[in-house]
MDAnalysis code that builds the backbone (N, CA, C; Angstrom):
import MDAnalysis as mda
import numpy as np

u = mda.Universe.empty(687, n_residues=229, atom_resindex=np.repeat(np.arange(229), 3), trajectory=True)
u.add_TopologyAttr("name", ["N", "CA", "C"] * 229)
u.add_TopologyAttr("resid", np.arange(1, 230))
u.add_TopologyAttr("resname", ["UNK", "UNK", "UNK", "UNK", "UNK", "UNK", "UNK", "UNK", "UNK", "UNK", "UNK", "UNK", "UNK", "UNK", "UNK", "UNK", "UNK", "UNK", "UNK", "UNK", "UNK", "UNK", "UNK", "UNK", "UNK", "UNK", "UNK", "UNK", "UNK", "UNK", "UNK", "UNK", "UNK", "UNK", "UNK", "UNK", "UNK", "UNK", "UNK", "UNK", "UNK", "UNK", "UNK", "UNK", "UNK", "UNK", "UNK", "UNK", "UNK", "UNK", "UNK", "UNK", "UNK", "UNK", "UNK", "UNK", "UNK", "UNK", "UNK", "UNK", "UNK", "UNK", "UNK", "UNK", "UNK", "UNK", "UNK", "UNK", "UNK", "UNK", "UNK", "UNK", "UNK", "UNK", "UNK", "UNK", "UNK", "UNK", "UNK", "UNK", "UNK", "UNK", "UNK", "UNK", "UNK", "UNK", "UNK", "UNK", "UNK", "UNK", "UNK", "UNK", "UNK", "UNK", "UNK", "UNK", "UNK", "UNK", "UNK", "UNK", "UNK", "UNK", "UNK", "UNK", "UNK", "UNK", "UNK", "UNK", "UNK", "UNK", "UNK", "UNK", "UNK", "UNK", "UNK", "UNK", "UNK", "UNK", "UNK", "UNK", "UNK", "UNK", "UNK", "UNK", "UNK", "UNK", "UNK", "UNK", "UNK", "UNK", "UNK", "UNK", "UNK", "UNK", "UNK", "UNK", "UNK", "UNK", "UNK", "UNK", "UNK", "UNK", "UNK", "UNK", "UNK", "UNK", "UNK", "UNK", "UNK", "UNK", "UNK", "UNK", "UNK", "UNK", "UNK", "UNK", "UNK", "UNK", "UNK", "UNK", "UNK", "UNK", "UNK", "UNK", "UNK", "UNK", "UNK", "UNK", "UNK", "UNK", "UNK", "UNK", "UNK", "UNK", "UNK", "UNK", "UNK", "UNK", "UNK", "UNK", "UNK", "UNK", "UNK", "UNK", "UNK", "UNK", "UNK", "UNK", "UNK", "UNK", "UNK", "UNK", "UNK", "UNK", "UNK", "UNK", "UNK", "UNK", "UNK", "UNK", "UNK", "UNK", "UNK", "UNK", "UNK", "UNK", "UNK", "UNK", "UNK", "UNK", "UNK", "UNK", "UNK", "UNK", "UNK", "UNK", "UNK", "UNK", "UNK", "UNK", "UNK", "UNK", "UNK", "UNK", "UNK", "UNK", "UNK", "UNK", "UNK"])
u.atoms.positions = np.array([
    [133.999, 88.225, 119.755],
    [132.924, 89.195, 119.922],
    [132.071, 89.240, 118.653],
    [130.450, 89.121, 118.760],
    [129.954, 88.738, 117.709],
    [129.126, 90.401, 117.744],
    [128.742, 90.821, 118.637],
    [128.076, 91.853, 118.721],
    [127.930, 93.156, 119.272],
    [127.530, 93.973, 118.713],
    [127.890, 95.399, 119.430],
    [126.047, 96.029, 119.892],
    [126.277, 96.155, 121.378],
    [125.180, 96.957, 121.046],
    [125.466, 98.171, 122.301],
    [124.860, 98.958, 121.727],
    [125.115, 100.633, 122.136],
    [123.694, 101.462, 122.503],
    [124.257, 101.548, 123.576],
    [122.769, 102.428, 124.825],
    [122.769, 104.061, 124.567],
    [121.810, 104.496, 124.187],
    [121.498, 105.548, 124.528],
    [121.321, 105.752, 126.429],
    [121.609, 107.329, 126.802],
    [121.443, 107.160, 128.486],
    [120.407, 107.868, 128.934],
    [119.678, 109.155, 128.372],
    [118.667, 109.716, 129.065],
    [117.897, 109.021, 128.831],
    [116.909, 108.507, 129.443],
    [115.515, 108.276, 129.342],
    [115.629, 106.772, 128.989],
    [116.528, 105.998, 128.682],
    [116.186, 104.798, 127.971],
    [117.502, 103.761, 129.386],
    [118.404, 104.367, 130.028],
    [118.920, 103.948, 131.214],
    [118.485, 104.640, 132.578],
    [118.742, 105.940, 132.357],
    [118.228, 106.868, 133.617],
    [117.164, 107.639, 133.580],
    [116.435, 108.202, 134.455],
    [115.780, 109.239, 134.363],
    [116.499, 110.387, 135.050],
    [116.628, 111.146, 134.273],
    [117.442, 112.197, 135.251],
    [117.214, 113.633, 135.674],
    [115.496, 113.399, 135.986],
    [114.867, 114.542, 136.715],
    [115.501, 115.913, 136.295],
    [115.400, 116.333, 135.152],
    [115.850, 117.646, 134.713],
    [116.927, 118.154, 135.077],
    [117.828, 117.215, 135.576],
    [119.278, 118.055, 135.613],
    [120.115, 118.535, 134.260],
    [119.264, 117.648, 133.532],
    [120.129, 117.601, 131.810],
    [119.797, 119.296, 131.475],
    [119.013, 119.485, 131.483],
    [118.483, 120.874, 131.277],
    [118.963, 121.637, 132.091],
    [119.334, 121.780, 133.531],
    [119.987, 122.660, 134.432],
    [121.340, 122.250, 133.898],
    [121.881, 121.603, 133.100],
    [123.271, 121.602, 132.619],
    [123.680, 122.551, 131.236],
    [122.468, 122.118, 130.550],
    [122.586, 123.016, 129.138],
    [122.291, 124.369, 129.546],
    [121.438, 124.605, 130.936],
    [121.104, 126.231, 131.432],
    [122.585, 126.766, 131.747],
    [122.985, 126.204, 132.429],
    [124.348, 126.598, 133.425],
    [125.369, 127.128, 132.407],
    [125.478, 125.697, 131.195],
    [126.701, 126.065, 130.287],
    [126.547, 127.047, 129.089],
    [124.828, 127.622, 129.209],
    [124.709, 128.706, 128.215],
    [125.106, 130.009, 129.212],
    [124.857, 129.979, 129.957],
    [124.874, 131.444, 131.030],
    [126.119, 131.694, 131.308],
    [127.145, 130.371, 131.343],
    [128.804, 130.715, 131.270],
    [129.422, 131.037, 130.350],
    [128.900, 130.930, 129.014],
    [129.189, 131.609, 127.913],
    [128.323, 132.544, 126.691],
    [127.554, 133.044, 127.203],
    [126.336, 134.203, 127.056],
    [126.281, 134.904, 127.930],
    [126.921, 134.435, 129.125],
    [126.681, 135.716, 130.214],
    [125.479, 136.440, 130.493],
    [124.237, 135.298, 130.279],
    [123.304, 135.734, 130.697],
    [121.882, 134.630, 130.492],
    [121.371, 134.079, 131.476],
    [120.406, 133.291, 131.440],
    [119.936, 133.120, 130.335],
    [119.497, 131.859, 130.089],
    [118.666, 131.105, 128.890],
    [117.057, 131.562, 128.817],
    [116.734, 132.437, 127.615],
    [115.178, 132.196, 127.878],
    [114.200, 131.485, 127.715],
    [115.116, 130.467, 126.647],
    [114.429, 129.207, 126.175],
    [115.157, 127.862, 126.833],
    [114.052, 126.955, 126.779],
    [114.889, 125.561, 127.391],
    [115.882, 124.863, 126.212],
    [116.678, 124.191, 126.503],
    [117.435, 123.390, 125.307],
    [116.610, 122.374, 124.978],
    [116.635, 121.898, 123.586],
    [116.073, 121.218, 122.878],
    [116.672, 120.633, 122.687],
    [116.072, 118.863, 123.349],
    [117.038, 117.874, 123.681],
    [116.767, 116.715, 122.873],
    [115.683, 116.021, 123.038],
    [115.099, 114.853, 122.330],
    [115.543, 114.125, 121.282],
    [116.809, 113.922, 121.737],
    [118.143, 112.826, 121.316],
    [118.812, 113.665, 120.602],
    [118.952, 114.505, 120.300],
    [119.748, 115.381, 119.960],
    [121.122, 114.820, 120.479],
    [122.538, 115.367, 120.187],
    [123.845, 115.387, 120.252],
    [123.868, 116.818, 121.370],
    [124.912, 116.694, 122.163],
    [125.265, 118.168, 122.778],
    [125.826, 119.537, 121.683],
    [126.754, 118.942, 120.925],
    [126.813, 119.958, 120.105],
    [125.443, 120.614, 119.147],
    [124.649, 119.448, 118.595],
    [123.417, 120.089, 118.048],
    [122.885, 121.240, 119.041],
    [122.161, 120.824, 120.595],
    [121.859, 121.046, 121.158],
    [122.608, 122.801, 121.684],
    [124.015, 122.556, 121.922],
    [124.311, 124.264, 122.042],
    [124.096, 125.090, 120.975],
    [124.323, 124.534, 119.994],
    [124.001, 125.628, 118.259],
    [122.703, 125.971, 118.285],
    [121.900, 124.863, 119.067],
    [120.333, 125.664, 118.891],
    [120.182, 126.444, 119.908],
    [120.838, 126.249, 120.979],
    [120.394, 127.278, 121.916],
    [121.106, 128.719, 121.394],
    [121.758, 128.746, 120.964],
    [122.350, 130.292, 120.939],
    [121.851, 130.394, 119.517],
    [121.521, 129.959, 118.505],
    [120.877, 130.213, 117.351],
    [119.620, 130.954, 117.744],
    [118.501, 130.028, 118.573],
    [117.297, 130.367, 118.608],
    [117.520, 131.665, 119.772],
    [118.670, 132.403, 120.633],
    [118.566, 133.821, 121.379],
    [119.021, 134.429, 120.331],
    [119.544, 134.051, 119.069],
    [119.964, 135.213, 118.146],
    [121.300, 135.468, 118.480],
    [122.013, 134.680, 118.905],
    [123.522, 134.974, 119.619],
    [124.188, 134.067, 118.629],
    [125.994, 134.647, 118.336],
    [126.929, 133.902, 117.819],
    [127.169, 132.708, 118.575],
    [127.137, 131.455, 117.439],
    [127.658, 130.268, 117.842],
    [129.157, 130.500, 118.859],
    [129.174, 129.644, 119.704],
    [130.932, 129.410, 120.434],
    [131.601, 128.721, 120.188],
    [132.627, 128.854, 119.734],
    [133.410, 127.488, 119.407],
    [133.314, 126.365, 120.289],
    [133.497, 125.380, 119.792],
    [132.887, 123.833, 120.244],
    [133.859, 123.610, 121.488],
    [134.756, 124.085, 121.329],
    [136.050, 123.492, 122.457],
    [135.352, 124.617, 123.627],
    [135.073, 125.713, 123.161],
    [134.867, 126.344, 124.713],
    [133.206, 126.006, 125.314],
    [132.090, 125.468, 124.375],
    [131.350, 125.066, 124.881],
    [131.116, 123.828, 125.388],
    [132.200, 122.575, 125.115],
    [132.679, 122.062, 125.826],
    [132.973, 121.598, 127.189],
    [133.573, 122.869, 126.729],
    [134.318, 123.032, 128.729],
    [133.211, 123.775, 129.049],
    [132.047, 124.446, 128.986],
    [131.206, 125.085, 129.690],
    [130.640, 123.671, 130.205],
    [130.297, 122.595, 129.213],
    [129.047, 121.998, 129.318],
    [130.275, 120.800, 131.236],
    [131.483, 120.434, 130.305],
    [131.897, 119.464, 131.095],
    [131.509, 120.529, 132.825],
    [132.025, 121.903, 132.883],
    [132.379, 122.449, 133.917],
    [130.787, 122.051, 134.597],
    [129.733, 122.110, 134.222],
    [128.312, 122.425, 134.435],
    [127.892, 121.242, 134.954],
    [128.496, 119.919, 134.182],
    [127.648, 118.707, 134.489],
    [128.889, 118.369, 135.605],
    [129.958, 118.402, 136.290],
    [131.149, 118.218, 137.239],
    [130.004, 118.490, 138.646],
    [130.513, 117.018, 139.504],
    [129.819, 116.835, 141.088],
    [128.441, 116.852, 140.635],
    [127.565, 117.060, 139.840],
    [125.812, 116.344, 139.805],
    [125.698, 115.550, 139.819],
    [126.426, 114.200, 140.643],
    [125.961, 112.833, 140.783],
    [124.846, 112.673, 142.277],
    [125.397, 113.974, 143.065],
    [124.248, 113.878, 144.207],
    [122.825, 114.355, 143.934],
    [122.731, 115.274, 143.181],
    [121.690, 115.524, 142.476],
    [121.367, 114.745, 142.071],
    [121.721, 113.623, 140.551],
    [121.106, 112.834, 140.151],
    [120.631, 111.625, 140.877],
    [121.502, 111.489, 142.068],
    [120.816, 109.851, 142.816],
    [119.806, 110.554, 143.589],
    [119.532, 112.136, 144.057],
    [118.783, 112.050, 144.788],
    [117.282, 112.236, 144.103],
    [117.340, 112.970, 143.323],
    [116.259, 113.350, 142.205],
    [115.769, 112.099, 140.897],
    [116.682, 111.798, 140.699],
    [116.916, 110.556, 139.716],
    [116.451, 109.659, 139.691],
    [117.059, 108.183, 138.642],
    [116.514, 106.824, 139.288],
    [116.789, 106.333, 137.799],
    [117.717, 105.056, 137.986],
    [117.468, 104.170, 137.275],
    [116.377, 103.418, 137.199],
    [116.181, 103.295, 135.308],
    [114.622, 103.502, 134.796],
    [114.460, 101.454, 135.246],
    [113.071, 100.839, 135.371],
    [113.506, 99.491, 135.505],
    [113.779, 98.796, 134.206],
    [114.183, 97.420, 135.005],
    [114.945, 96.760, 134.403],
    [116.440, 96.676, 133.971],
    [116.922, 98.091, 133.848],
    [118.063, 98.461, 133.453],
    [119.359, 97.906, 134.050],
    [119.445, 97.502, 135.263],
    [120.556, 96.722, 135.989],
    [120.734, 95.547, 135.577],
    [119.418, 94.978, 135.725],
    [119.835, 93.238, 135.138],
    [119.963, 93.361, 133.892],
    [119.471, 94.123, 132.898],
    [119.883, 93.650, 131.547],
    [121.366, 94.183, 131.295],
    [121.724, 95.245, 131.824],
    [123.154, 95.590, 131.883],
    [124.264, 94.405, 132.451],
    [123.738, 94.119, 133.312],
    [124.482, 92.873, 134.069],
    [124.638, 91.639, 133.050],
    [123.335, 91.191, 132.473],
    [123.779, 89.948, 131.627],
    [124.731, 90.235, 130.179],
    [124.239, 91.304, 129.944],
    [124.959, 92.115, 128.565],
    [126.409, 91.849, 128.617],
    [126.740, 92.618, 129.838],
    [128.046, 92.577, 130.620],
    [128.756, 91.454, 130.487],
    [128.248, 90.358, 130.962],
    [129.079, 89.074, 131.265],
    [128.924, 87.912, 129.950],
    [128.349, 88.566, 129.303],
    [128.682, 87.937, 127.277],
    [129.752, 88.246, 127.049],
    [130.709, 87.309, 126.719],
    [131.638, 87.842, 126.226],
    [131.357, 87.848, 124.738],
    [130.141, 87.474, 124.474],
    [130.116, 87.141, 122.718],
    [129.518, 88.879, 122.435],
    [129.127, 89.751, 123.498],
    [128.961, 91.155, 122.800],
    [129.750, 92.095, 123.633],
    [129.862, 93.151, 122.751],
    [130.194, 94.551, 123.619],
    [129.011, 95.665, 123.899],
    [129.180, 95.657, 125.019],
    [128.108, 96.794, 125.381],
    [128.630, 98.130, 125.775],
    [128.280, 98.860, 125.250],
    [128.199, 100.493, 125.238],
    [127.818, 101.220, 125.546],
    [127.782, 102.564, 125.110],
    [126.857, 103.645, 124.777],
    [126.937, 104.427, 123.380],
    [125.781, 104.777, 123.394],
    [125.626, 105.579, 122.257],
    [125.010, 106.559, 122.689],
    [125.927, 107.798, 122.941],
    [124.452, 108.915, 123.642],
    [124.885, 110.567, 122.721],
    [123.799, 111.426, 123.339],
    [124.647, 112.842, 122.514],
    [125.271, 113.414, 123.757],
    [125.401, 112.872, 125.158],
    [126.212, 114.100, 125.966],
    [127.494, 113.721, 125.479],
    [128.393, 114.399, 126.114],
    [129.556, 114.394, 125.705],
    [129.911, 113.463, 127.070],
    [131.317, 112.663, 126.640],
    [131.829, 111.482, 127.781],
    [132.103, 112.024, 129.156],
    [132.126, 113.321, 128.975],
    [132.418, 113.561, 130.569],
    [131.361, 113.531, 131.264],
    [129.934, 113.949, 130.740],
    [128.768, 114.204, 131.433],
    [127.615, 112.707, 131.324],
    [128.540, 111.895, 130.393],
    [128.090, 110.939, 130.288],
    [128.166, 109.924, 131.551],
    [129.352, 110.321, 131.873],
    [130.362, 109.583, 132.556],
    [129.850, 109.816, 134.329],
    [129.461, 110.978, 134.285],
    [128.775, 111.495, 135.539],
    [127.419, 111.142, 135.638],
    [126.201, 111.323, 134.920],
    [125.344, 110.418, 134.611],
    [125.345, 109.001, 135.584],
    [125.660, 108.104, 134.238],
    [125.778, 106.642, 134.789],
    [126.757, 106.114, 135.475],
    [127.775, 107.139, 136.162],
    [128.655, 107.092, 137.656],
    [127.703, 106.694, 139.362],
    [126.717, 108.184, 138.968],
    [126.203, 108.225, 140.048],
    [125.051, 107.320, 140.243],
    [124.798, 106.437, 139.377],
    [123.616, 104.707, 139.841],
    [124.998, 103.942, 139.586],
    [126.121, 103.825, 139.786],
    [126.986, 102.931, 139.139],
    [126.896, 101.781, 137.590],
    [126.484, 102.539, 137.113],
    [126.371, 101.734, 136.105],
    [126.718, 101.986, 134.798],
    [128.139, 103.050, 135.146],
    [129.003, 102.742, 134.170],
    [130.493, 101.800, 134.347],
    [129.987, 100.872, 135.420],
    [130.957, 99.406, 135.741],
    [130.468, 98.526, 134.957],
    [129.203, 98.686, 134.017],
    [128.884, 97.762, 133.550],
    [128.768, 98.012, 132.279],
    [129.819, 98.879, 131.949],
    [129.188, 99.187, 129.857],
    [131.022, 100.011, 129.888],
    [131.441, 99.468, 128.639],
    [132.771, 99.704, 127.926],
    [132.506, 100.411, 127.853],
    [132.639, 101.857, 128.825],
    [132.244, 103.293, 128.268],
    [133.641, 103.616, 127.653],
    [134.825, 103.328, 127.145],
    [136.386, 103.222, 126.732],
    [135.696, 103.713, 124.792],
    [134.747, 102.775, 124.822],
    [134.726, 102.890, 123.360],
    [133.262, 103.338, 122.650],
    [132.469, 103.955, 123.451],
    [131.149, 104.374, 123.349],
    [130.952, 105.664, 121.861],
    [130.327, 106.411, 121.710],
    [129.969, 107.260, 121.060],
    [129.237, 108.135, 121.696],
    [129.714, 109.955, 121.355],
    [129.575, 110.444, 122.795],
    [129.151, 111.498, 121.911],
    [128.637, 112.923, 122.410],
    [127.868, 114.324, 122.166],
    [129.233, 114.864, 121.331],
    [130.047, 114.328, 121.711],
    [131.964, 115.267, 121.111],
    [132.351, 114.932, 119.969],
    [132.024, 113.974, 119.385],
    [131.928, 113.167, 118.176],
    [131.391, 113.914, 117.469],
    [130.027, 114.514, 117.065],
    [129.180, 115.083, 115.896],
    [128.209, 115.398, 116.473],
    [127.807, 116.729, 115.525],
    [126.604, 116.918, 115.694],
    [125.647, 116.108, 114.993],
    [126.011, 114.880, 114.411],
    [124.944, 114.030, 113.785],
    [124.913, 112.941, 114.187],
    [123.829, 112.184, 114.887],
    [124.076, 111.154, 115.661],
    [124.390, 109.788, 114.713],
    [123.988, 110.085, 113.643],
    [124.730, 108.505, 112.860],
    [126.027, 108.237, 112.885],
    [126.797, 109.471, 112.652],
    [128.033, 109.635, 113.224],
    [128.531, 109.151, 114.508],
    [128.380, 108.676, 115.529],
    [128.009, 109.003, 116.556],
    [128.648, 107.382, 116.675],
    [127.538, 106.584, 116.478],
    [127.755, 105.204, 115.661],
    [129.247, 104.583, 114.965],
    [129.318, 105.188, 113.854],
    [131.318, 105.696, 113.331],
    [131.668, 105.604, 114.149],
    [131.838, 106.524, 114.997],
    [132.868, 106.652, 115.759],
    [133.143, 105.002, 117.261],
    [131.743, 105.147, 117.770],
    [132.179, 104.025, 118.830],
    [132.216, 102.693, 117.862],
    [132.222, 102.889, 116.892],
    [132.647, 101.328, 115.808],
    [134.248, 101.167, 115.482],
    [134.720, 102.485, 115.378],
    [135.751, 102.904, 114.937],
    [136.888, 102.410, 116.363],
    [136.429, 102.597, 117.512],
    [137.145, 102.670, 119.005],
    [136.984, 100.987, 118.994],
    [135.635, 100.505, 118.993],
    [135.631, 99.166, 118.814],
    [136.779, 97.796, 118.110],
    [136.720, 98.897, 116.984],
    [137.505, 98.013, 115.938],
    [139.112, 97.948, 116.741],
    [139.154, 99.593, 116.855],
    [140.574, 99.856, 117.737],
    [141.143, 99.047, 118.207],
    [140.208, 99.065, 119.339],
    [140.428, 97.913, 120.929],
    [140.660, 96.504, 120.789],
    [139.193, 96.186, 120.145],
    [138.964, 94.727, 120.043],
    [139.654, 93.894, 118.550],
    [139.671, 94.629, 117.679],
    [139.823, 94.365, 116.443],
    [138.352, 93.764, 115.598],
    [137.439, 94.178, 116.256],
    [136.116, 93.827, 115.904],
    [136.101, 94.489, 114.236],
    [135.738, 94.020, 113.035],
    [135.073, 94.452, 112.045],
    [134.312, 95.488, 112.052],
    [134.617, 97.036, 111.306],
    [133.111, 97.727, 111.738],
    [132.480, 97.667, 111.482],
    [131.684, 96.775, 110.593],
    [130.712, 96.616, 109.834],
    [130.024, 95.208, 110.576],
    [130.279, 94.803, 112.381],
    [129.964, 94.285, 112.890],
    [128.759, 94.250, 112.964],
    [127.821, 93.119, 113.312],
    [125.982, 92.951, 113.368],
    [126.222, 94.525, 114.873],
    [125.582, 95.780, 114.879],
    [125.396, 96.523, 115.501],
    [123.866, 96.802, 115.793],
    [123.593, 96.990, 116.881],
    [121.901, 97.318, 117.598],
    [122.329, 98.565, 118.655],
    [121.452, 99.661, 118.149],
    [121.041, 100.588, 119.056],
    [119.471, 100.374, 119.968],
    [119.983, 100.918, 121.307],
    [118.999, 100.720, 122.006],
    [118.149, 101.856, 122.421],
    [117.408, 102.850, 122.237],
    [117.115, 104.056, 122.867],
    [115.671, 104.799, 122.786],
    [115.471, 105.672, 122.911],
    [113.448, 106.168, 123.551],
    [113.256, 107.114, 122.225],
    [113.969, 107.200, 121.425],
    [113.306, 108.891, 120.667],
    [113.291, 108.043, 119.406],
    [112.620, 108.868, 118.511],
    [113.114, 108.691, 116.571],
    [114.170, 108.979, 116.233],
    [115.135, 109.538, 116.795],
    [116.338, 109.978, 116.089],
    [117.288, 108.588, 116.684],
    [117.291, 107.979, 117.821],
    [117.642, 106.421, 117.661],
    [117.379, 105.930, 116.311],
    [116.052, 105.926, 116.711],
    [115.946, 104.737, 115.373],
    [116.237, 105.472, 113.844],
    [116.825, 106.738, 113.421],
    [116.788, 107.579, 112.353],
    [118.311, 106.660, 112.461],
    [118.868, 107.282, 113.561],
    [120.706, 107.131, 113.613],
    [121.017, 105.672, 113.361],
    [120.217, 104.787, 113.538],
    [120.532, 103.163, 113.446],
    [120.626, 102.964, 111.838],
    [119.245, 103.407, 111.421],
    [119.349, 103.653, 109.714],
    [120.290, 103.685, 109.332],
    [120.619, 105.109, 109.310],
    [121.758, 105.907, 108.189],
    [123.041, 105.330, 108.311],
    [123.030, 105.016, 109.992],
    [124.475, 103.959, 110.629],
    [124.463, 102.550, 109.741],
    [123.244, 101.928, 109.239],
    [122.949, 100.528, 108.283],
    [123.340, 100.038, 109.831],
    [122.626, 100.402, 111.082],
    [122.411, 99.364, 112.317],
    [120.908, 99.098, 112.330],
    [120.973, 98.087, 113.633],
    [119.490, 98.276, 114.217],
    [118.968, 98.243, 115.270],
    [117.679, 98.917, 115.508],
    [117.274, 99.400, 116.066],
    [116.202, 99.072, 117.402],
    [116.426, 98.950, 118.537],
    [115.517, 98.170, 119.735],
    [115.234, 99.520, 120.343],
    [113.889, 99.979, 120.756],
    [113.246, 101.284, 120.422],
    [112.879, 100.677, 122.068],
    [112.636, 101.779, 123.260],
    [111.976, 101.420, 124.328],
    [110.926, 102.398, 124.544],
    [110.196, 102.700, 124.673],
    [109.050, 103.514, 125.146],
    [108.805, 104.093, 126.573],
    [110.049, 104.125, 126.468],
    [109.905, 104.821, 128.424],
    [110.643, 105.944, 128.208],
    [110.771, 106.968, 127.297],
    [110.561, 108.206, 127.674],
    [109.244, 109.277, 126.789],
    [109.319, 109.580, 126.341],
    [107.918, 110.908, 125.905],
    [107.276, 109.741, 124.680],
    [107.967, 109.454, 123.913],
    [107.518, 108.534, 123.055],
    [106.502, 107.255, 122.881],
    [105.491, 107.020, 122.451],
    [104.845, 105.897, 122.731],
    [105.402, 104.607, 121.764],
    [105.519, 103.425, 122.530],
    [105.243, 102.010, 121.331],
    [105.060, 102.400, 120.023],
    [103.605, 102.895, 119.976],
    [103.310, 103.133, 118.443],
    [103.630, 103.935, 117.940],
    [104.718, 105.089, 118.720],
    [105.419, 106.121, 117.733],
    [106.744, 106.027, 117.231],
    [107.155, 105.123, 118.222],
    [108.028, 104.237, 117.859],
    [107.849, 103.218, 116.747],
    [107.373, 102.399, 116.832],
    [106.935, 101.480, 115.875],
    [106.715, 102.314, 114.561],
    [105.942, 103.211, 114.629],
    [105.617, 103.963, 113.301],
    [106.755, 104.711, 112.631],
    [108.013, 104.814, 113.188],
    [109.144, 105.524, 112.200],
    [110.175, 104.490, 112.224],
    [109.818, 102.906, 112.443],
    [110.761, 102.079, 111.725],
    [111.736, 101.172, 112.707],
    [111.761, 101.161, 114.020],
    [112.423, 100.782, 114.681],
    [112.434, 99.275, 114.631],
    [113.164, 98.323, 114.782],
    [113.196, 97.373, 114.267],
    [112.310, 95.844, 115.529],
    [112.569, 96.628, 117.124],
    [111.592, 95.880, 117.779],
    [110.862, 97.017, 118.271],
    [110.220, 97.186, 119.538],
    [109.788, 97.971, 120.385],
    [109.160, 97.239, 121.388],
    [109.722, 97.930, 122.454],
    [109.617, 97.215, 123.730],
    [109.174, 99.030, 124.935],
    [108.014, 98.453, 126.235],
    [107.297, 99.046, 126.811],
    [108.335, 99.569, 127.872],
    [109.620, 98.898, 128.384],
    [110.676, 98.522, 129.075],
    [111.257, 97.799, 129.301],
    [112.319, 97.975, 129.960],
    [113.771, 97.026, 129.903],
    [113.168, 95.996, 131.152],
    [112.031, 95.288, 131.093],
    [112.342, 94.517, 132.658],
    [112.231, 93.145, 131.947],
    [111.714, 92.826, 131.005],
    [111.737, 91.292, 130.151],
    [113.459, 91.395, 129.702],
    [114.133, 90.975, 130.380],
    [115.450, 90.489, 130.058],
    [115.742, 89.684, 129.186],
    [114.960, 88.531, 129.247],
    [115.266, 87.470, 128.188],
    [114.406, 88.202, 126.703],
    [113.410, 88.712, 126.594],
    [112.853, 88.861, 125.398],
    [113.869, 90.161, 125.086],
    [114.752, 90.985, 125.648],
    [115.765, 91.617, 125.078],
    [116.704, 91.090, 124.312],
    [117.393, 89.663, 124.726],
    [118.087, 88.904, 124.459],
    [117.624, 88.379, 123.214],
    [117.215, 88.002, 123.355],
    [115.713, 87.748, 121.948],
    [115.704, 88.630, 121.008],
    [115.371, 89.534, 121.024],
    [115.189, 91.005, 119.886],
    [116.096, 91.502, 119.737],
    [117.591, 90.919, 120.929],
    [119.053, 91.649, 120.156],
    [119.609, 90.574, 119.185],
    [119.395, 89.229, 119.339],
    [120.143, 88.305, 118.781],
    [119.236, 88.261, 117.061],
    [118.280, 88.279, 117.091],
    [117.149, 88.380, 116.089],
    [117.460, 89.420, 115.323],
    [117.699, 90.844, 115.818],
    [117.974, 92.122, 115.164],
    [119.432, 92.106, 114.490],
    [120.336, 91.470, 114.921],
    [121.325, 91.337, 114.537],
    [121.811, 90.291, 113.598],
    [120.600, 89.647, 113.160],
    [121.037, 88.284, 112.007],
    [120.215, 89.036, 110.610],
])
């Protein structure tokens, strides 16, 4: 195994028609006991970042992590019909998962901030977590800092495979805090522009390719093997 590369999942695999947000609603109201007045602030954020700000910004005591947790897992449990019906894998995303897949010269992942259970529900319901070692990913439960995040599915990597952690690593994902977390991780960075973000806002905080979407398969192949030498 020569290479690691690790997917972010909102916006840069799925689109997932605002259920992400009816999840962070659900799991604040089960432990606030009382509707959200603000939306969660997501934009690659980690889940743990993400609950500290929500109850920071109502002026409410933080919850301990284990019970917001289980709010968030209880919240995102059975939304796979929701997500296929509302949803949609973003294009391109199957075939490049598919060839990724059948390299044995890389491991493919994730790198996301939900936590693995909601991760897991996510890219369940397009099936397309048959096609990514979600065993050794980097998940929202890990840290509230997404470079961390990185550590850790390097750390599971090394575990499993006996891979080096200091393996050639590429993150793939839509926001700046991808390409922030690839940094500080000393990875790099393949930036896509298919969620709020443009090319050039991408491009402008450092990402190491940038691409419009995942449907040029081979020029992925290209900008991972390139990014990684």
């Amino acid at each position: 195994m020569q290479l690691i590369v690790l997917w972010d999942v909102d916006h840069t695999l799925v689109d997932n028609a605002g259920v992400s947000k009816e999840i962070y609603a659900s799991a604040f109201k089960a432990l606030a006991g009382r509707d959200a007045e603000l939306p969660a602030p997501t934009e690659g954020r980690t889940d743990r970042a993400i609950m500290r700000a929500m109850f920071v910004q109502h002026g409410l005591p933080v919850p301990k992590w284990e019970s917001a947790q289980r709010a968030l897992e209880d919240a995102g449990r059975g939304r796979e019909e929701d997500l296929r019906r509302r949803g949609r894998v973003l294009p391109g995303v199957q075939e490049a998962l598919k060839v990724l897949a059948a390299d044995v010269e890389i491991c493919s992942s994730v790198l996301t901030g939900n936590i693995s259970a909601n991760a897991r529900v996510k890219l369940g319901a397009f099936g397309l977590d048959s096609l990514l070692d979600m065993s050794v990913g980097g998940y929202g439960e890990d840290s509230e800092d997404r470079a961390r995040l990185v550590d850790a599915a390097r750390a599971r990597i090394d575990s499993a495979y006996g891979v080096a952690m200091m393996a050639p690593t590429v993150l793939i994902g839509d926001t700046p805090r991808d390409v922030q977390a690839a940094y500080d991780a000393e990875a790099r960075c393949i930036a896509v522009a298919s969620g709020i973000h443009s090319v050039e806002e991408l491009r402008a905080v450092g990402a190491d390719f940038v691409v419009p979407d995942l449907t040029d398969t081979e020029a992925l192949l290209a900008h991972l093997w390139t990014a990684a030498t």
